[in-house]
BALUMVO-153441 format. One line per 5 residues: their letters; for each residue x, y, z of N, C-alpha, C, O. Coordinates in nm, 3 decimals. Example, Ala and Ser with C-alpha at 12.3 -4.5 7.8 and 13.67 -1.06 7.14 Angstrom:
<nodes>
AS) 1.319,-0.569,0.780,1.230,-0.450,0.780,1.320,-0.330,0.780,1.424,-0.332,0.846; 1.285,-0.225,0.708,1.367,-0.106,0.714,1.290,0.003,0.787,1.341,0.114,0.804;
</nodes>
This chain:
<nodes>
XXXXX) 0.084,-0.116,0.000,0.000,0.000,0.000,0.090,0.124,0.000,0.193,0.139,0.065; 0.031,0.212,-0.085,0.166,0.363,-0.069,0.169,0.429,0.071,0.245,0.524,0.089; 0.093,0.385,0.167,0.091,0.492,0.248,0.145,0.391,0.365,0.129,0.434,0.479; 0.218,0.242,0.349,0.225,0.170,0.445,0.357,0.247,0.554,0.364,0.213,0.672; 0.459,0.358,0.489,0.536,0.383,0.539,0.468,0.454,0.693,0.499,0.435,0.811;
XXXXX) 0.385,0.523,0.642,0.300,0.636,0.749,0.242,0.585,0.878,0.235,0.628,0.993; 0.180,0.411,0.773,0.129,0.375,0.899,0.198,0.288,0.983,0.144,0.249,1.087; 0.334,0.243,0.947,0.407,0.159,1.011,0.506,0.334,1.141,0.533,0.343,1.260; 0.515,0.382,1.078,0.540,0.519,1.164,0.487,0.541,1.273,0.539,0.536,1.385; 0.351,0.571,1.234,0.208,0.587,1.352,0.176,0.438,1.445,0.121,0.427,1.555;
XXXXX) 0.226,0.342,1.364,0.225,0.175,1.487,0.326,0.238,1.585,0.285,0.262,1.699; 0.450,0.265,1.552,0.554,0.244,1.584,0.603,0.340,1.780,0.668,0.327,1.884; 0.511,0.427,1.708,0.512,0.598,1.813,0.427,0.592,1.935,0.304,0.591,1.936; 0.514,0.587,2.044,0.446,0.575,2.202,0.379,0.686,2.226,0.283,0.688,2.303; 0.424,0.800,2.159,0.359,0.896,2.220,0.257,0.996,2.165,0.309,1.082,2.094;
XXXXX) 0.141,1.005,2.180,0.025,1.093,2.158,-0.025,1.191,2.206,-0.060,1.176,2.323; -0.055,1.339,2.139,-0.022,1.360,1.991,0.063,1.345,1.898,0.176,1.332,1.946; 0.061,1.343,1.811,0.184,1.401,1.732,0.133,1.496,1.624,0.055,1.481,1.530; 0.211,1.604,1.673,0.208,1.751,1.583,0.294,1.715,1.428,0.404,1.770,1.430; 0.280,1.674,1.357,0.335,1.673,1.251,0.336,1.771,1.164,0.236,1.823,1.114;
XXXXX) 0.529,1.821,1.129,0.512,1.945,0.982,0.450,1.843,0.828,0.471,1.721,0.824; 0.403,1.889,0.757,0.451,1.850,0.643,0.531,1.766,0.595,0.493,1.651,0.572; 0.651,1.805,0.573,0.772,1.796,0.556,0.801,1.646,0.639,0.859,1.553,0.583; 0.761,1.641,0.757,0.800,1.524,0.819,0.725,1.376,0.715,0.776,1.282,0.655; 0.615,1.414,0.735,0.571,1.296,0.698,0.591,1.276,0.495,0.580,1.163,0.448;
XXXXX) 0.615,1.386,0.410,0.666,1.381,0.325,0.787,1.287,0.330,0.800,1.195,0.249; 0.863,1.310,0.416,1.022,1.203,0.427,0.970,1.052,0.443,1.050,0.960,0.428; 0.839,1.027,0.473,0.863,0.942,0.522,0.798,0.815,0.367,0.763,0.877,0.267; 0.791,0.691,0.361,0.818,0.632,0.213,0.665,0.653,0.190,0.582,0.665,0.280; 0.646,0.654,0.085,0.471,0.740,0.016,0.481,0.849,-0.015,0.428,0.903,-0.112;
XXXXX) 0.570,0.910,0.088,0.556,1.069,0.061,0.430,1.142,0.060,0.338,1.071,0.100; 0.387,1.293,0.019,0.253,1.342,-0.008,0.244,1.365,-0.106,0.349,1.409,-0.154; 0.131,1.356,-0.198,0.067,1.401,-0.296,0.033,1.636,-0.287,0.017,1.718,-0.196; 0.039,1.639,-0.397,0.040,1.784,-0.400,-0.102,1.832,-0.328,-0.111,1.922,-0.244; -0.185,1.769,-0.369,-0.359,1.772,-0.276,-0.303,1.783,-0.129,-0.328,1.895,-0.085;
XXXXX) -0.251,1.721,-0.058,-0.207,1.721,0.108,-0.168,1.852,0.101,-0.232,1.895,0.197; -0.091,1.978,0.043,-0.071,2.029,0.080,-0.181,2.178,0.036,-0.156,2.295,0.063; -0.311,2.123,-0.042,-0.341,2.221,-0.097,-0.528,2.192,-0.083,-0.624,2.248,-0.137; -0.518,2.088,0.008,-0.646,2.036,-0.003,-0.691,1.991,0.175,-0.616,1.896,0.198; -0.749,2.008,0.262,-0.733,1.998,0.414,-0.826,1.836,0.417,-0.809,1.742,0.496;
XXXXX) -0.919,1.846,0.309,-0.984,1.758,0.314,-0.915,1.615,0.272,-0.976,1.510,0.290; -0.823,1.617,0.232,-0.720,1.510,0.237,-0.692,1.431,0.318,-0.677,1.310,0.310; -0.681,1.534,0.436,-0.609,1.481,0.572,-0.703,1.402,0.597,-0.661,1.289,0.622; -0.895,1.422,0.606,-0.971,1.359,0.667,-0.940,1.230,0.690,-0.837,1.171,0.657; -1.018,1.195,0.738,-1.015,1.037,0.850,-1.157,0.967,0.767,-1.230,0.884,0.820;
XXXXX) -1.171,1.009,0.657,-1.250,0.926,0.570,-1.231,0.772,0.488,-1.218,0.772,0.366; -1.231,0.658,0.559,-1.197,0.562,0.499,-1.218,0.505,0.360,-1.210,0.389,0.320; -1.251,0.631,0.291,-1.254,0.607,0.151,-1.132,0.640,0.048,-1.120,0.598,-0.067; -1.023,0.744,0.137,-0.890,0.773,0.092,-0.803,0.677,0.171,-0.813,0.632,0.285; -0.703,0.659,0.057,-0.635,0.563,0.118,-0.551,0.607,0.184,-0.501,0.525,0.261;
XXXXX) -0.516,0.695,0.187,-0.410,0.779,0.307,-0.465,0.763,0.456,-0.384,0.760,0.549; -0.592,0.753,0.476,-0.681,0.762,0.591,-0.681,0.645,0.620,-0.650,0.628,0.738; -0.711,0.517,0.543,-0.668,0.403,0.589,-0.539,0.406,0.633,-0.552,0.424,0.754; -0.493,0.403,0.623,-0.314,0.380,0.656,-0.335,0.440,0.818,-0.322,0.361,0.912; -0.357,0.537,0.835,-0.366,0.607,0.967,-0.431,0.507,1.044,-0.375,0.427,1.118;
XXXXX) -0.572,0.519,1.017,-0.705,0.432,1.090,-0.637,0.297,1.126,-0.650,0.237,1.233; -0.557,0.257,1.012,-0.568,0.083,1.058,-0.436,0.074,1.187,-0.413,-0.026,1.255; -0.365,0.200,1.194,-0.229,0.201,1.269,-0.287,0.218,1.445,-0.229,0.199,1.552; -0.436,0.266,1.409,-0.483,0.325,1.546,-0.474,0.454,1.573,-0.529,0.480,1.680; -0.425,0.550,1.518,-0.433,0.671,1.489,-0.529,0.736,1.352,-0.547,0.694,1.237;
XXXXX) -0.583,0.872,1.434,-0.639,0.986,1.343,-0.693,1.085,1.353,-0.777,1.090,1.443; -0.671,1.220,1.259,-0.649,1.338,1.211,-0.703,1.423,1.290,-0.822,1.407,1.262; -0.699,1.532,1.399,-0.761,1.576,1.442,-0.720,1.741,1.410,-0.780,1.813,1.489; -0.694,1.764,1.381,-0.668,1.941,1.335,-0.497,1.921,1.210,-0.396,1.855,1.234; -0.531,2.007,1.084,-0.455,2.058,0.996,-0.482,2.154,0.946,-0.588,2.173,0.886;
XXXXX) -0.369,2.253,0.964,-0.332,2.374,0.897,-0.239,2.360,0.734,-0.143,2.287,0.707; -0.290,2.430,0.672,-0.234,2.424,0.524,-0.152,2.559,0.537,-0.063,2.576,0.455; -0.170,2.636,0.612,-0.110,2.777,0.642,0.033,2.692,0.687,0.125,2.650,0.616; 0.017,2.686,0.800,0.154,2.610,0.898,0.220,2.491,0.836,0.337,2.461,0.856; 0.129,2.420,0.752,0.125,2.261,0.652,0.196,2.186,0.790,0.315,2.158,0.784;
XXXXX) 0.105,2.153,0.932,0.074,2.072,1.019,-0.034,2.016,0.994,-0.130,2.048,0.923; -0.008,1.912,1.069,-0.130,1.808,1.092,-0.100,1.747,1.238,0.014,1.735,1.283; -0.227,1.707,1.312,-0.204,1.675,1.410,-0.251,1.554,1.424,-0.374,1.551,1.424; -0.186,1.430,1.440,-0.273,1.307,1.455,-0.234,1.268,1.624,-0.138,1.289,1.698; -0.361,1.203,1.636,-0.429,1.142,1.802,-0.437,1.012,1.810,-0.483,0.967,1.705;
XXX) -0.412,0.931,1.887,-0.424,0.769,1.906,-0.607,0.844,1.929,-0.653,0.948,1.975; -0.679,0.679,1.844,-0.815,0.678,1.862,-0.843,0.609,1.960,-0.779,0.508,1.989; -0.965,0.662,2.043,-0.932,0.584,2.146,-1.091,0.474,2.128,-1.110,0.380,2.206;
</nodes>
């Protein structure tokens, strides 16, 4: 899956939140699509994008992004 890097990331991370730049999760393998940085509705936690799967299935998701700042903030779901 392209986004398996993200979600093996988000398995991986003890600690919640995580404030994420941009840029971070760009490095990471998938990378972002130009929409992530130009589209907020991207980020959603809609299991119909596959970016959102990747999150969801790790146990984490999306709770506030700025396209100004190009943060995102993801939350363990509880």
């Amino acid at each position: 899956m392209k986004y398996d890097g993200l979600r093996q990331h988000l398995q991986a991370r003890a600690q919640s939140p995580w404030r994420a730049r941009f840029s971070e999760v760009e490095a990471l393998p998938g990378g972002l699509p130009p929409s992530a940085y130009n589209h907020a509705a991207w980020w959603s936690n809609s299991q119909s994008h596959p970016e959102a799967v990747a999150w969801l299935a790790a146990g984490w998701r999306t709770e506030a992004v700025n396209l100004t700042s190009r943060t995102v903030t993801f939350v363990r779901s509880s």
